[in-house]
N, C-alpha and C positions, 0 to 999 in steps of 0.2 A: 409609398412602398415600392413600385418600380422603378420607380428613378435607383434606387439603392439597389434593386438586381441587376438594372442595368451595369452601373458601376461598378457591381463585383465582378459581374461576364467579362466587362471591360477590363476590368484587374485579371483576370484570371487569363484572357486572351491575350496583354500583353507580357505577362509571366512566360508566358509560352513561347511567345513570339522572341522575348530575349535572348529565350533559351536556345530557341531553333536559329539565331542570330548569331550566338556562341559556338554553338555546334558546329554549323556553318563556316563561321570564319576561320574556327582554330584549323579545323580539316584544309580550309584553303587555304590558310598560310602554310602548312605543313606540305600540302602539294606543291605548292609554286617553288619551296625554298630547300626542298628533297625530291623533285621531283623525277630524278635519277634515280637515287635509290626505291622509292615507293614502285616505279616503274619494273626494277628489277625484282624487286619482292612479288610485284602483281605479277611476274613471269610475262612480262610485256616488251615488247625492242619498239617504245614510242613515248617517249620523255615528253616530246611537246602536246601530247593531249593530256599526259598528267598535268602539266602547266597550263594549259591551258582550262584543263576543269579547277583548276587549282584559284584560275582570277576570278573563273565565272564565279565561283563560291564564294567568292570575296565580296563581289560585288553584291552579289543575291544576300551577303550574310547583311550587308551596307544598309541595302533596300530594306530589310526586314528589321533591322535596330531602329536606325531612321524614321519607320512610319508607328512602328512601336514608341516611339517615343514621343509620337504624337499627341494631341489634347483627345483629338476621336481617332479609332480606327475603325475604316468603312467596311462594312459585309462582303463591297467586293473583293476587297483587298485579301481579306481573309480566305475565300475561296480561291483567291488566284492562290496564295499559299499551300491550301491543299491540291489546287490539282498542278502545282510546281513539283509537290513532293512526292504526290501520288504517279508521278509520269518517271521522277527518279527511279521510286521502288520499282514501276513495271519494266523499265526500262534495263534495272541489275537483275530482276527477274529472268526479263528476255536473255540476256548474255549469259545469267549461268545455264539457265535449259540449252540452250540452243549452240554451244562451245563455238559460236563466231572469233570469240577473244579467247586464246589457249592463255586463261589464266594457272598458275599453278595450285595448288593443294592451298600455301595459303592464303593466295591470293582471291581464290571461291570463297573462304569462310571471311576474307575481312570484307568482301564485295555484300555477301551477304548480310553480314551482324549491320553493318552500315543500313543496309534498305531497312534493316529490322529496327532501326534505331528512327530512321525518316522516316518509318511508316507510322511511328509513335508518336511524331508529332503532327505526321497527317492527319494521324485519328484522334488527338487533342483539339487538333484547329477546328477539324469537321464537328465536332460534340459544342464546341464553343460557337463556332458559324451558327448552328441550328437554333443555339438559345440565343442570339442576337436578334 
C-alpha cells in the first residue's frame, strides 16, 4: 500500500513540476524574444535584464522538465524548487513595497499576478515535499 502512495506523490509532484516547467519556459521565451517590449510595458529603460531573466527562465524551466522526467525525483530536488520560487515571490514582493524599480501601473499588477502564480506552485511543491 505505500509503495502505491508513493507513486501517486510521485505522480502528483511531477504533474506539478511540468507544469512549473511550462510556466517557466513559455515566460522565458516570451522575455528573451520581446524583451523590448515587456521592458517598456514594465516601465523599465533595461532590456538586458529582461533577457537576461528571460534565459535564466529557460534554463530553470530545462532543469525542472528534465528532472521531472526522471524515473525518481529526489526530496532535495523538490525543496530546492520551493525555495527557488519562494525567493522569486519575496524578491517581486521586495520591488513592489519598496519602488527600487519605477515599475509602471501595469507593470505592478503583471510583476505581482506572476509571484501569485509561483507562489502556487511553491505551495504545491511544499504540500507534495512534506508527503515524500
Amino acid at each position: 500500500m505505500s509503495t502505491k502512495v508513493i507513486q501517486k506523490n510521485n505522480l502528483s509532484i511531477r504533474h506539478i513540476l511540468y507544469g512549473n516547467a511550462v510556466f517557466s519556459g513559455l515566460s522565458g521565451i516570451i522575455f528573451t524574444l520581446a524583451s523590448r517590449q515587456i521592458s517598456a510595458f514594465l516601465g523599465l529603460d533595461a532590456q538586458w535584464v529582461i533577457l537576461d531573466l528571460g534565459l535564466m527562465m529557460i534554463g530553470y524551466a530545462a532543469l525542472l522538465y528534465f528532472t521531472a522526467a526522471r524515473t525518481s525525483i529526489s526530496r532535495g530536488f523538490v525543496l530546492f524548487t520551493v525555495i527557488a520560487d519562494s525567493v522569486w515571490v519575496a524578491a517581486s514582493i521586495l520591488l513592489l513595497l519598496t519602488g527600487w524599480v519605477p515599475f509602471s501601473v501595469a507593470g505592478k499588477w503583471t510583476v505581482g499576478i506572476t509571484a501569485m502564480i509561483v507562489d502556487i506552485f511553491a505551495t504545491l511543491q511544499f504540500i507534495e515535499w512534506r508527503k515524500m
